[in-house]
PyMOL commands that place a pseudoatom at each C-alpha (Angstrom):
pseudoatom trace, name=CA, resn=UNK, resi=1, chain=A, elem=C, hetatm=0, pos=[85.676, -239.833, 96.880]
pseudoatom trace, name=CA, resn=UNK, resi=2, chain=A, elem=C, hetatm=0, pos=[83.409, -241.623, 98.980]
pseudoatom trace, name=CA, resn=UNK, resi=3, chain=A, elem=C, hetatm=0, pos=[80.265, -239.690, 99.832]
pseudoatom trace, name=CA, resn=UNK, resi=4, chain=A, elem=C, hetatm=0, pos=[77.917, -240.051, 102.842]
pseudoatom trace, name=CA, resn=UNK, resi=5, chain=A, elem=C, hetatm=0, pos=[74.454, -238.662, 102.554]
pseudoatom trace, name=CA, resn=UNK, resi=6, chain=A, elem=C, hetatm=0, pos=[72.696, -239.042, 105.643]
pseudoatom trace, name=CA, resn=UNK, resi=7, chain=A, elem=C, hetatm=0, pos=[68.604, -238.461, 106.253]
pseudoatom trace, name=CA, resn=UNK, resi=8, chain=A, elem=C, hetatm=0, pos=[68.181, -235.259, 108.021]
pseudoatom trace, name=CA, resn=UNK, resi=9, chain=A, elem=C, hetatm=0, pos=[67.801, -235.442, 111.512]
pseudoatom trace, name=CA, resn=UNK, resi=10, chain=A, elem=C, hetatm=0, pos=[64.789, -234.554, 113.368]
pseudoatom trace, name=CA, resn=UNK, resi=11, chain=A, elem=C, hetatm=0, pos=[66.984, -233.538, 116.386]
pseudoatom trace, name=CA, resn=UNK, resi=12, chain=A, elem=C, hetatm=0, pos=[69.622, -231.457, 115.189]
pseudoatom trace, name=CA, resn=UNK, resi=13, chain=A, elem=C, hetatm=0, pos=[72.024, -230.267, 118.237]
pseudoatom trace, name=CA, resn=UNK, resi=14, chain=A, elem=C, hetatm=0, pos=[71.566, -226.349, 119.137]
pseudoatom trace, name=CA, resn=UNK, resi=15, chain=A, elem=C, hetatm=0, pos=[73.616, -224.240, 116.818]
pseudoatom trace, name=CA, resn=UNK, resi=16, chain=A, elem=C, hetatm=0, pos=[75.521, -222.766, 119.772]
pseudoatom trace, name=CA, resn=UNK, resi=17, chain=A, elem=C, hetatm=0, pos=[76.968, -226.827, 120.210]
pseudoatom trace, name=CA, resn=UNK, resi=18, chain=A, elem=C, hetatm=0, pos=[77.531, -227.133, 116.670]
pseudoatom trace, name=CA, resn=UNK, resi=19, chain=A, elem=C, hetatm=0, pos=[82.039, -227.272, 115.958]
pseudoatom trace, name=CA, resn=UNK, resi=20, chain=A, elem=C, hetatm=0, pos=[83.029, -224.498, 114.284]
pseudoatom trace, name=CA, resn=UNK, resi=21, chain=A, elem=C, hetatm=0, pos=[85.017, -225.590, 110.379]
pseudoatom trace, name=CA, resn=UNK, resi=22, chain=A, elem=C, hetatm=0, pos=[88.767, -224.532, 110.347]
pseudoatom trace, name=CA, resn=UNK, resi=23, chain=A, elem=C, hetatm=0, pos=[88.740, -221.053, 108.317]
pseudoatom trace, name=CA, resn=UNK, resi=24, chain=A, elem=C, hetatm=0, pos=[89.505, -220.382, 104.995]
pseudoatom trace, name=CA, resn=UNK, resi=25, chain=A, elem=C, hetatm=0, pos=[93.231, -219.501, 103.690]
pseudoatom trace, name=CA, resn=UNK, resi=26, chain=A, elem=C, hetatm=0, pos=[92.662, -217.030, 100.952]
pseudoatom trace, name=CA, resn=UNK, resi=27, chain=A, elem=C, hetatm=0, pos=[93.073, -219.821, 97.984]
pseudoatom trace, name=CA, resn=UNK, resi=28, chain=A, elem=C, hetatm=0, pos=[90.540, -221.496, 99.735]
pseudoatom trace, name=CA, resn=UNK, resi=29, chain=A, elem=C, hetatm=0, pos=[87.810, -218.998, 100.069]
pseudoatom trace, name=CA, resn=UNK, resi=30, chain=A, elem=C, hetatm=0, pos=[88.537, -218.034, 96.149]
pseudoatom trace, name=CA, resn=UNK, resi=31, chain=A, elem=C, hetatm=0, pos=[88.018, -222.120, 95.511]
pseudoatom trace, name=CA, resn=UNK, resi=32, chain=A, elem=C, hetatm=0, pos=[84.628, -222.146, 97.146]
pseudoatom trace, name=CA, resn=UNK, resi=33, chain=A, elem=C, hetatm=0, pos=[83.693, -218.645, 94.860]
pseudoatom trace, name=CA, resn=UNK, resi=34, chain=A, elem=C, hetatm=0, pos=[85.233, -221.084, 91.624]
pseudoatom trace, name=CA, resn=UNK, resi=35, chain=A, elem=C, hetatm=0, pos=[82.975, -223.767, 93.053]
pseudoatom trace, name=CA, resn=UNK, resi=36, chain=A, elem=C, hetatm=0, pos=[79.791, -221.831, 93.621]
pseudoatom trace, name=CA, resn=UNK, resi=37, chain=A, elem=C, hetatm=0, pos=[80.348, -219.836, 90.719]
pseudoatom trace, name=CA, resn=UNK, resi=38, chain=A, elem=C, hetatm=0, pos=[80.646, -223.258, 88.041]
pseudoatom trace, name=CA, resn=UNK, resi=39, chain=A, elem=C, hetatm=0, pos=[77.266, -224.534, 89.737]
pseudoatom trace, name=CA, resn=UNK, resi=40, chain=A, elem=C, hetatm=0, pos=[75.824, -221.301, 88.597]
pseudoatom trace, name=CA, resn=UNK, resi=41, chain=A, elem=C, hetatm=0, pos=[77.779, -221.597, 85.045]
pseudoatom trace, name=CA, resn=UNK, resi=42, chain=A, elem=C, hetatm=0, pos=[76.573, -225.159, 84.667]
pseudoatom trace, name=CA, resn=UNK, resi=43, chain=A, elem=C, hetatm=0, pos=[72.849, -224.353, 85.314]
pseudoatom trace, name=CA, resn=UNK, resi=44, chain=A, elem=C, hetatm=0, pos=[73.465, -221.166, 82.742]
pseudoatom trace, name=CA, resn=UNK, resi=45, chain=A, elem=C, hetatm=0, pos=[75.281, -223.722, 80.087]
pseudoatom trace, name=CA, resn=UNK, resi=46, chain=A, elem=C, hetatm=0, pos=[72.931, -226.380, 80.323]
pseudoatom trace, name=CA, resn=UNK, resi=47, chain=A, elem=C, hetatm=0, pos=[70.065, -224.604, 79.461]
pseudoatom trace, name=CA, resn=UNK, resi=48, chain=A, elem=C, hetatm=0, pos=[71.916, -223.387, 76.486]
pseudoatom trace, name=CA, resn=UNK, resi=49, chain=A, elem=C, hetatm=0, pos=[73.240, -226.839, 75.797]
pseudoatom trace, name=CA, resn=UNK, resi=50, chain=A, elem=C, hetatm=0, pos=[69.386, -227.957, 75.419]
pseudoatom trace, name=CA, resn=UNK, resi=51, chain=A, elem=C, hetatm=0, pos=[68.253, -225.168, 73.363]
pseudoatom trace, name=CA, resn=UNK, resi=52, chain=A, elem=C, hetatm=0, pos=[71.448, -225.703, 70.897]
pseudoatom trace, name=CA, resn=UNK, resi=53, chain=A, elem=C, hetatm=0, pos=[70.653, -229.907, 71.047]
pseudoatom trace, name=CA, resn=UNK, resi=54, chain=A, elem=C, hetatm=0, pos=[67.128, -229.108, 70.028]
pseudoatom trace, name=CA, resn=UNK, resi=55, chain=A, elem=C, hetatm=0, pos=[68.528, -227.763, 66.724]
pseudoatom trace, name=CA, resn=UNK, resi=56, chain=A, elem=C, hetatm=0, pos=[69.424, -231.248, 66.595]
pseudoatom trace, name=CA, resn=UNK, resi=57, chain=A, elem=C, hetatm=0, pos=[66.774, -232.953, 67.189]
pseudoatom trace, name=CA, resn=UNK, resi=58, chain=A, elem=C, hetatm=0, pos=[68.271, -234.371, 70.163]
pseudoatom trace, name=CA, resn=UNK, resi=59, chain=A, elem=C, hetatm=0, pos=[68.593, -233.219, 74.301]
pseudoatom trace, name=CA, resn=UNK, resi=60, chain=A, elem=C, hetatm=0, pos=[71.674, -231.911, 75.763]
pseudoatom trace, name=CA, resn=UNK, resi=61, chain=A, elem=C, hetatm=0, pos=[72.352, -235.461, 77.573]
pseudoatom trace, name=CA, resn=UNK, resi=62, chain=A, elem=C, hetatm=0, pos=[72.153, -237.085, 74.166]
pseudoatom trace, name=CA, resn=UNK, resi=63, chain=A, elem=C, hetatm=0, pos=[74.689, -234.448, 72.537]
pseudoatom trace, name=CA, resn=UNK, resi=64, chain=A, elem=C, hetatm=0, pos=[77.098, -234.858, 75.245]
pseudoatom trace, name=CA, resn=UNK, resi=65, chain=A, elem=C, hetatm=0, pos=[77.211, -238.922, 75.290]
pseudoatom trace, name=CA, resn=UNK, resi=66, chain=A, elem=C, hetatm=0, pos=[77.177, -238.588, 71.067]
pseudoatom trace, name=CA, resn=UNK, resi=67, chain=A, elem=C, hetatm=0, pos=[80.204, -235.938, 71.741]
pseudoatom trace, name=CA, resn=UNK, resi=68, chain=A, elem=C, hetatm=0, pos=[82.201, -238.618, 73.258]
pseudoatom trace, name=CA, resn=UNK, resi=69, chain=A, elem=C, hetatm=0, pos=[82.223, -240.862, 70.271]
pseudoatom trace, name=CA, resn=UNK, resi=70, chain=A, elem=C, hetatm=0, pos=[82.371, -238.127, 67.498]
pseudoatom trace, name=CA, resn=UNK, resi=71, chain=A, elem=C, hetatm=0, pos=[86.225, -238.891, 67.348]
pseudoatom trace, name=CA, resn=UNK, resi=72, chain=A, elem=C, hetatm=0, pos=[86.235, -243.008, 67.773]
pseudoatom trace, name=CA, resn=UNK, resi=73, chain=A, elem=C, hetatm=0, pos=[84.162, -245.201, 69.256]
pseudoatom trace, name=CA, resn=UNK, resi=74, chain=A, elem=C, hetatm=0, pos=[84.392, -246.139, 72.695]
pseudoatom trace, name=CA, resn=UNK, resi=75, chain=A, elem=C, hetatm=0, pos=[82.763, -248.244, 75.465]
pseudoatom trace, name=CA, resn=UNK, resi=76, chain=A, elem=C, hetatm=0, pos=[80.067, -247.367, 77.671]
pseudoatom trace, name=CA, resn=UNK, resi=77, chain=A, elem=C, hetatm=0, pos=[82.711, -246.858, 80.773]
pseudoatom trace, name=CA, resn=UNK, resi=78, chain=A, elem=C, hetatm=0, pos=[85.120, -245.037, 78.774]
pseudoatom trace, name=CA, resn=UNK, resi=79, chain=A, elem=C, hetatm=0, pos=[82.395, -242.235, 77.762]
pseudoatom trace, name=CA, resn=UNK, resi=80, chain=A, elem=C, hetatm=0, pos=[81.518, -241.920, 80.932]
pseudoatom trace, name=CA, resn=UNK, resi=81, chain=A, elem=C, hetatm=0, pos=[84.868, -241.146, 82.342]
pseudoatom trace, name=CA, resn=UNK, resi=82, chain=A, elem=C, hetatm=0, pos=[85.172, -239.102, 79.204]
pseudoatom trace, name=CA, resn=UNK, resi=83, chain=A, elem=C, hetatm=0, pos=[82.556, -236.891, 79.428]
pseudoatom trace, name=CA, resn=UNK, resi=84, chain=A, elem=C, hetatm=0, pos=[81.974, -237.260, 83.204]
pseudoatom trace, name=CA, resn=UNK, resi=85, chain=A, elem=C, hetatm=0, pos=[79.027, -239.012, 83.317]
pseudoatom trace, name=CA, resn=UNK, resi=86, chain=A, elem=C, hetatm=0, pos=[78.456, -242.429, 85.432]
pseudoatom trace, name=CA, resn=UNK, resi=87, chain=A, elem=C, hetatm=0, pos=[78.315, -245.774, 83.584]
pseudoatom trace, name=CA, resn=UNK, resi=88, chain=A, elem=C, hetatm=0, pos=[74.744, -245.952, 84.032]
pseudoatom trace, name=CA, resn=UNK, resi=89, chain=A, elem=C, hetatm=0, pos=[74.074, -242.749, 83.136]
pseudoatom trace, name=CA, resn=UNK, resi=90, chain=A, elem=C, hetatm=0, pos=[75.450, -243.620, 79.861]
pseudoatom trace, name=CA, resn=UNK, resi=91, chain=A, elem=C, hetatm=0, pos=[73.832, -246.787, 79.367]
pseudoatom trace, name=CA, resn=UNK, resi=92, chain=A, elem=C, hetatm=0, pos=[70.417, -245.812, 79.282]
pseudoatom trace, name=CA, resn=UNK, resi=93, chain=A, elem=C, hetatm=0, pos=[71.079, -242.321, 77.069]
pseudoatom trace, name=CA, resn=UNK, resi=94, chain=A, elem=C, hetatm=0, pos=[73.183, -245.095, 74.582]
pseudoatom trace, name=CA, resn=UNK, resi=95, chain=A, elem=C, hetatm=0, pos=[70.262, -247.450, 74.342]
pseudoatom trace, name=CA, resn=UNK, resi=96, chain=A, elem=C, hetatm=0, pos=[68.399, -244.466, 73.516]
pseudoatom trace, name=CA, resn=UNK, resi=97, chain=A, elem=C, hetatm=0, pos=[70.631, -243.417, 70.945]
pseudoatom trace, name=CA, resn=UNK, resi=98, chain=A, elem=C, hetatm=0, pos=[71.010, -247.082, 69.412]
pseudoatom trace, name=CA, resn=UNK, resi=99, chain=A, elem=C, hetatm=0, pos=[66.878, -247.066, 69.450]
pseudoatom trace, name=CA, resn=UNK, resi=100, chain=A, elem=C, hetatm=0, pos=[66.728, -243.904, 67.351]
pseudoatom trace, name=CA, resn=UNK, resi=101, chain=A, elem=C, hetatm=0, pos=[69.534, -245.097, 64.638]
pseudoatom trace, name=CA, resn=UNK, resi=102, chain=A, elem=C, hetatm=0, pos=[71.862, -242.212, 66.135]
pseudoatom trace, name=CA, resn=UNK, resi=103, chain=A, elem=C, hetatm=0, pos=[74.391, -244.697, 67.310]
pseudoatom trace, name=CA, resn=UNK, resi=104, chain=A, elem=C, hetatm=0, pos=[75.103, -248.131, 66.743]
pseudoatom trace, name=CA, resn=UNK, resi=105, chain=A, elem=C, hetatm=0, pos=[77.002, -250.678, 69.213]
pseudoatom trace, name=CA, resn=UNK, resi=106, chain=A, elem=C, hetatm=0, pos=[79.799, -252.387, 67.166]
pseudoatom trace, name=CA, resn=UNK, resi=107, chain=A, elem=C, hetatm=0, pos=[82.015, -255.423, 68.186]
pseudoatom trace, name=CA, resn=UNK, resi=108, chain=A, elem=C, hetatm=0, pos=[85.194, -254.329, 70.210]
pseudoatom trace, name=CA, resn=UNK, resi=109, chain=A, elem=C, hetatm=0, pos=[88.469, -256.267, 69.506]
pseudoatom trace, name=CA, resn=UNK, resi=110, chain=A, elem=C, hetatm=0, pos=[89.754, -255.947, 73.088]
pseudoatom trace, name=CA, resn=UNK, resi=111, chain=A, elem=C, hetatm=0, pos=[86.746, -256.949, 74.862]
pseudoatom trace, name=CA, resn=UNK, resi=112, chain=A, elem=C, hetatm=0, pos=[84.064, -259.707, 73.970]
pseudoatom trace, name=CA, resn=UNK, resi=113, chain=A, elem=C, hetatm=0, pos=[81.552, -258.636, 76.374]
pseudoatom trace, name=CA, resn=UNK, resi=114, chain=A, elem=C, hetatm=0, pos=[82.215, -254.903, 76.383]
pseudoatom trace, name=CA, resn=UNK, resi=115, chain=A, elem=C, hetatm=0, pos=[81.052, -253.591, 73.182]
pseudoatom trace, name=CA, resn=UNK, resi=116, chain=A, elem=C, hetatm=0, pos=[81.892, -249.994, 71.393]
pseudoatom trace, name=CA, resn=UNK, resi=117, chain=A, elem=C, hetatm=0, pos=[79.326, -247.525, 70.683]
pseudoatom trace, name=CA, resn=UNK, resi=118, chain=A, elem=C, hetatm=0, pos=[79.937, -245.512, 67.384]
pseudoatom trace, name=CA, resn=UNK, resi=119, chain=A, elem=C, hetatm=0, pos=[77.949, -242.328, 66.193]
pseudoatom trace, name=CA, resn=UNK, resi=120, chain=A, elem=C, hetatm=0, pos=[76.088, -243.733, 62.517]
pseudoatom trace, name=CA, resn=UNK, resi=121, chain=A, elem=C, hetatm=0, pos=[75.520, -241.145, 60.185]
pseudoatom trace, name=CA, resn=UNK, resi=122, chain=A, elem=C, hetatm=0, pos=[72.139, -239.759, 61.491]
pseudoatom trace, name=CA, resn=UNK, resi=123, chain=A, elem=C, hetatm=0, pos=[74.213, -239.206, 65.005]
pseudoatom trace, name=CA, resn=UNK, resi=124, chain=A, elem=C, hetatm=0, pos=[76.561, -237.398, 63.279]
pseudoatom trace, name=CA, resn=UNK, resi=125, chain=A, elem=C, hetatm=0, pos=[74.043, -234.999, 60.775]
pseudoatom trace, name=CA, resn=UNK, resi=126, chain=A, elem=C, hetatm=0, pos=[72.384, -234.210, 64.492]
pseudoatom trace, name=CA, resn=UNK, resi=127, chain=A, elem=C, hetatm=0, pos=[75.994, -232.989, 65.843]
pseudoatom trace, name=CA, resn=UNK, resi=128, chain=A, elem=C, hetatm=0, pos=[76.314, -231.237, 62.470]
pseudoatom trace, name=CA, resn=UNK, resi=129, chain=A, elem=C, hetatm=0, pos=[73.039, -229.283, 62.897]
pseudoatom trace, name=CA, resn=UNK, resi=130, chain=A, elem=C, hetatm=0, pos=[73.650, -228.249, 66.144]
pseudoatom trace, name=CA, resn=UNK, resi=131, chain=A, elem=C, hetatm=0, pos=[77.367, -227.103, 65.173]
pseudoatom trace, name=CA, resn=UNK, resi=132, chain=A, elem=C, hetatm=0, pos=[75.264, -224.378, 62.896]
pseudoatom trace, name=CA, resn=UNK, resi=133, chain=A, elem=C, hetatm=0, pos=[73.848, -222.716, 65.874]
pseudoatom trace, name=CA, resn=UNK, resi=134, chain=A, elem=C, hetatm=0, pos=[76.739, -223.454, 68.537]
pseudoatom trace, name=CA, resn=UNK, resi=135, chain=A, elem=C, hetatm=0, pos=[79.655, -222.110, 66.268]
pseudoatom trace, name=CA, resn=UNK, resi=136, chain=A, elem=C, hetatm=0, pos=[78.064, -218.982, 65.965]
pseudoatom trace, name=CA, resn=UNK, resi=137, chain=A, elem=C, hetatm=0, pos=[76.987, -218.719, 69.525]
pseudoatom trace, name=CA, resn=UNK, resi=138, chain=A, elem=C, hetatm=0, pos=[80.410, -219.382, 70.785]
pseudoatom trace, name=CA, resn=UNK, resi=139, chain=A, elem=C, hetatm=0, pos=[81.934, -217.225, 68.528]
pseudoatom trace, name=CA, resn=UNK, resi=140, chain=A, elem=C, hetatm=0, pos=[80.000, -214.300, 69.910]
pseudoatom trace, name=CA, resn=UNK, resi=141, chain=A, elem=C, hetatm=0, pos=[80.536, -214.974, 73.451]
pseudoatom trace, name=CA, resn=UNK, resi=142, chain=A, elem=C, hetatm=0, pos=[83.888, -215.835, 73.327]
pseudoatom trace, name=CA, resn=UNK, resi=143, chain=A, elem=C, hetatm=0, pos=[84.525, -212.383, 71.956]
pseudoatom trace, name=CA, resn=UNK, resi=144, chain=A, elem=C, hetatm=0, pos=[82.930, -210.997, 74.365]
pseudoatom trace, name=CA, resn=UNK, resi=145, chain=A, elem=C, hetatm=0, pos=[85.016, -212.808, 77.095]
pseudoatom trace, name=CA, resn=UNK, resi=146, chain=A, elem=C, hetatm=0, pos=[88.147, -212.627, 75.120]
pseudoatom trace, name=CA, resn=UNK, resi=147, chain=A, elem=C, hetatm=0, pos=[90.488, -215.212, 73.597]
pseudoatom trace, name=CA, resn=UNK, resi=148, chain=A, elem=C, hetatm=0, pos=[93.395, -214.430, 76.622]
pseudoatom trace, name=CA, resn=UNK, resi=149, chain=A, elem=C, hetatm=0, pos=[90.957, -214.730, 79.673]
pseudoatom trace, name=CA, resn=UNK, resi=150, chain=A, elem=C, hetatm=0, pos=[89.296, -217.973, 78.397]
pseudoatom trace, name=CA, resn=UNK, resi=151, chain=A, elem=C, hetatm=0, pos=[92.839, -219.490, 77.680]
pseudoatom trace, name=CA, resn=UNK, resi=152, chain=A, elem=C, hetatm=0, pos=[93.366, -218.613, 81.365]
pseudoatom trace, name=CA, resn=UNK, resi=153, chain=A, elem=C, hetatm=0, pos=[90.400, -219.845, 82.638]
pseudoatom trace, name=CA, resn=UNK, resi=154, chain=A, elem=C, hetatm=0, pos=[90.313, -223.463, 80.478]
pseudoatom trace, name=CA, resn=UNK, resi=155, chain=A, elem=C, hetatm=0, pos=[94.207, -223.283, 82.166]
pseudoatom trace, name=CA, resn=UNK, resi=156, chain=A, elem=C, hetatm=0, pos=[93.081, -223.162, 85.881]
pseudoatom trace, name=CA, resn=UNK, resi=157, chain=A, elem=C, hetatm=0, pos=[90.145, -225.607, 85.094]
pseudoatom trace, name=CA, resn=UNK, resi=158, chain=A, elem=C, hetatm=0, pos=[92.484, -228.329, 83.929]
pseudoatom trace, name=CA, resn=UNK, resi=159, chain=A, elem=C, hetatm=0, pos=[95.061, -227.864, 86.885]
pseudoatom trace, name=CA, resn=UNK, resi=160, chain=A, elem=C, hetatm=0, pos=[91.770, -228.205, 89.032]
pseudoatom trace, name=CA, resn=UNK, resi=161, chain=A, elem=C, hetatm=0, pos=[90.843, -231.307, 87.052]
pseudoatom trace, name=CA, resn=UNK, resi=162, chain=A, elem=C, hetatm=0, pos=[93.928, -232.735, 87.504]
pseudoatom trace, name=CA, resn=UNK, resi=163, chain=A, elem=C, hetatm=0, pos=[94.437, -231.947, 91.536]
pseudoatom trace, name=CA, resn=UNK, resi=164, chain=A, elem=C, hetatm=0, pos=[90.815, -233.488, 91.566]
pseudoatom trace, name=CA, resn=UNK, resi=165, chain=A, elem=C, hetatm=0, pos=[91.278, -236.800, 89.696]
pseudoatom trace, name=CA, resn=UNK, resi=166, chain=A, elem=C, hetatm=0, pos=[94.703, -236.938, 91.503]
pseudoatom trace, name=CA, resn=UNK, resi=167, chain=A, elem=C, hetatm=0, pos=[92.344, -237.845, 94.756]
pseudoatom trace, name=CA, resn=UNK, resi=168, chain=A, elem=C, hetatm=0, pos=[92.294, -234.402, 96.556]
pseudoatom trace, name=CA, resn=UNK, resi=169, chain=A, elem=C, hetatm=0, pos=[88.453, -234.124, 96.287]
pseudoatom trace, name=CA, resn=UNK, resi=170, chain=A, elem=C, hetatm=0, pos=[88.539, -234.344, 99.920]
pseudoatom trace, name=CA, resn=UNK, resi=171, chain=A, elem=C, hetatm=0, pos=[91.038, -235.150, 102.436]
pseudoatom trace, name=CA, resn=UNK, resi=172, chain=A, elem=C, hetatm=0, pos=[89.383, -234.493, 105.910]
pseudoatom trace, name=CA, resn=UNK, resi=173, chain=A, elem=C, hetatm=0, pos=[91.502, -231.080, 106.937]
for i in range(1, 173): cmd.bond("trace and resi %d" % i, "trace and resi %d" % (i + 1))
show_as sticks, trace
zoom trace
């Protein structure tokens, strides 16, 4: 998706001039509520996020790049799609991680330049502390939800996912 972010304009047409956007089909108006509605879930969950890393010892934006090596390790790039975070992004949080003895870069195999970044033990003791406080809080909530509806929700998020990374983040109609 390319994105074009343009200074504001100091001389905005009248309103009465301004084109009028197609309207909404029904699945579309419910899309923009799913949209609007997981900005306000994200806010909600990353301020959790940071109050469960802390138990840690660690921020929410070191927990998630650490939670995309807990399984293997992986290059910079491949976190980043991973965890959907930019290259960059993950760079500097990794060279924080390496700097604190939470993570260690390791030689990759398939790539001389591109090396692997692997969780070392303190990395993973930090993921296990936090694990104390999240299980329990996701326990609760999730009860609260319910098993069937968040099965059905983590559903329509993945089709969205999909249709997303399929290139339909916008298409101009």
């Amino acid at each position: 998706m390319t994105t074009s972010i343009e200074a504001p304009s100091a001389a905005a047409p009248a309103r009465k001039r301004w084109p009028e956007p197609p309207p909404h089909t029904e699945a579309g108006s419910l899309l923009t509520e799913v949209v609007m509605t997981t900005f306000r879930l994200n806010g909600r969950l990353l301020d959790v996020a940071q109050v469960l890393a802390a138990e840690g010892g660690i921020t929410a934006a070191w927990w998630q790049v650490i939670g995309g090596i807990l399984d293997q390790p992986r290059t910079v790039p491949e976190i980043g799609r991973r965890m959907g975070l930019t290259r960059q992004a993950v760079q500097r949080i990794a060279d924080l991680l390496v700097d604190r003895g939470l993570a260690e870069y390791r030689r990759n195999p398939n790539h001389r330049r591109a090396n692997l970044l692997g969780a070392t033990e303190a990395g993973y003791w930090a993921i296990r502390r936090i694990a104390l406080a999240q299980h329990p809080w996701a326990n609760r909530l999730g009860t609260e939800v319910g098993a069937a509806a968040l099965g059905d929700a983590l559903t329509t998020m993945q089709r969205l996912l999909v249709a997303l990374e399929a290139g339909h983040e916008t298409d101009g109609e």
